[in-house]
N, C-alpha and C positions, 0 to 999 in steps of 0.2 A: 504494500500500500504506500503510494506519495505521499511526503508529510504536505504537498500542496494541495491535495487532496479535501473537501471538505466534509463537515461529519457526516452531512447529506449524503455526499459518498460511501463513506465508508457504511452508513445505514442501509444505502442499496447494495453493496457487499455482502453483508452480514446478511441481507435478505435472500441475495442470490447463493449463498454456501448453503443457508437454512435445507433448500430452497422453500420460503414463503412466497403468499403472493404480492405481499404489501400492500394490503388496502385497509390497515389500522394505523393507530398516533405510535409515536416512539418518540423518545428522548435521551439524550445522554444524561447524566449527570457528574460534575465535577466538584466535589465538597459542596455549597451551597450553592450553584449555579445549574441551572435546566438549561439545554440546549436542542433546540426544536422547532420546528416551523412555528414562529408565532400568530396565533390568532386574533386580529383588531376585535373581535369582540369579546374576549379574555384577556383583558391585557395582565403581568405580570411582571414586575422590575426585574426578577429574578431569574427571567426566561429569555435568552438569545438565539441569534437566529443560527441554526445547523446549516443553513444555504453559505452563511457566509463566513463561519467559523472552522478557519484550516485544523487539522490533525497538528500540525506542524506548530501551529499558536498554543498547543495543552503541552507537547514536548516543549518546546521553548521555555515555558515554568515549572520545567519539571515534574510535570505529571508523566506517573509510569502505568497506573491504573484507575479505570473509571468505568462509572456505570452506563448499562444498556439497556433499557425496558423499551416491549415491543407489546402492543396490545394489551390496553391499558385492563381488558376484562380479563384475558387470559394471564398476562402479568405476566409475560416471559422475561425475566431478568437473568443479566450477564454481563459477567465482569470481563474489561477487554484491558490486556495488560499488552504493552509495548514491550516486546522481551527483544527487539536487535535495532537495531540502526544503521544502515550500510547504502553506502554509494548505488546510485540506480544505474541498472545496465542498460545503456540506450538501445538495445536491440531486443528489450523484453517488453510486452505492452501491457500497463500496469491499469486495475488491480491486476491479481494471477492468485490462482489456487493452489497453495501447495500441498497442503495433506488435510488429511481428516480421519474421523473413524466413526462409525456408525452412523444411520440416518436418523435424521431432526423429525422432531416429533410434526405430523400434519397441523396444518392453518385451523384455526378455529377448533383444536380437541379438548380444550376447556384446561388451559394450563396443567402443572406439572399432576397434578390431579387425576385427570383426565386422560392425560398418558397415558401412566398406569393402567389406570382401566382398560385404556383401549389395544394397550399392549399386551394385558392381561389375556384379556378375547378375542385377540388375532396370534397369537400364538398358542393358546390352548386348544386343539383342533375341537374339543367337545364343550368348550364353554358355550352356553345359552346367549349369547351374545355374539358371539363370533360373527354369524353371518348378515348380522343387521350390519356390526361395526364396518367390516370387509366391503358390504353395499355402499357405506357414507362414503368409506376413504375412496372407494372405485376401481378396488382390485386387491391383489395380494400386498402385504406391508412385511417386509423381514427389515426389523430393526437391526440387524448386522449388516447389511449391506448399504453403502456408502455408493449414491448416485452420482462418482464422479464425472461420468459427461454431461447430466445436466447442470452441474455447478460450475465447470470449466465452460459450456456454453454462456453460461450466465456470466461469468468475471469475460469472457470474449466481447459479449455484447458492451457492457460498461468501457471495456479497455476500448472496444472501437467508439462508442459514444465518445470517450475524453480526449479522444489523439483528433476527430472531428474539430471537437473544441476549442481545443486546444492550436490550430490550426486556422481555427476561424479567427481567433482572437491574433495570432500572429497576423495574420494578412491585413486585419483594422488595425492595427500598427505600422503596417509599411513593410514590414519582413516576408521572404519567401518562406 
């Protein structure tokens, strides 16, 4: 991830590795500070805006770790720690996936709660549930297996989104 990057991004990140579909609020938090799309009919002194707040502005004060909540009913929270710092390789198009392990709980399964449950009755072949749960999700769910093409599709699409951007914003400058 670019510390030029902003948390917007990094939220569509996180969305995309989930993979969710993002159609709930999220916020970061950093000690007493929200960071979020702000709402003009919510206002809040204490809520800034993720559109325009870099990655790179929270390293810069030394923030190593900060909070994540995504779907304010389901309350998925997650702590996101900055564990390396290193030089960007101009021939890699960032964000990028590099690992993972196991697949993220489905959109809307009623938080950490829920899971459970639903992990419960899709992996117990004769639980009384199984086949309702199996009908919501829309097919077979194996919590071991980690959707890495659709999550390298997803950091694809962002990476081409930002090189776009990033491109457009050169050329209203005057640079090729």
């Amino acid at each position: 991830m670019p510390l030029t990057a902003s948390l917007k991004l990094l939220h569509e990140v996180i969305q995309a590795a989930m993979p969710f579909e993002d159609y709930h609020l999220f916020q970061f938090r950093e000690g007493a500070v929200r960071y979020a799309i702000p709402d003009p009919e919510w206002p809040d002194g204490n809520t800034r805006s993720a559109k325009s707040t870099k990655l790179g502005a929270l390293v810069d004060r030394g923030t190593t770790a900060f909070a994540y909540t995504y779907d304010f009913g389901d309350n998925w929270q997650h702590t996101i720690t900055v564990e390396e710092i290193g030089p960007a390789d101009p021939a890699v198009a960032y964000p990028r996936f590099l690992d993972g392990a196991r697949r993220a709980p489905p959109e809307d399964v009623g938080g950490t709660m829920g899971f459970e449950e639903f992990l419960e009755a899709v992996t117990k072949p004769r639980h009384r549930e199984r086949k309702r749960m199996l009908e919501w999700y829309g097919g077979p769910f194996d919590p071991e297996v980690l959707d890495r093409e659709t999550i390298e599709a997803g950091m694809s699409k962002l990476a081409r989104r930002r090189a776009i951007g990033q491109a457009a914003f050169a050329k209203s400058r005057g640079r090729p």
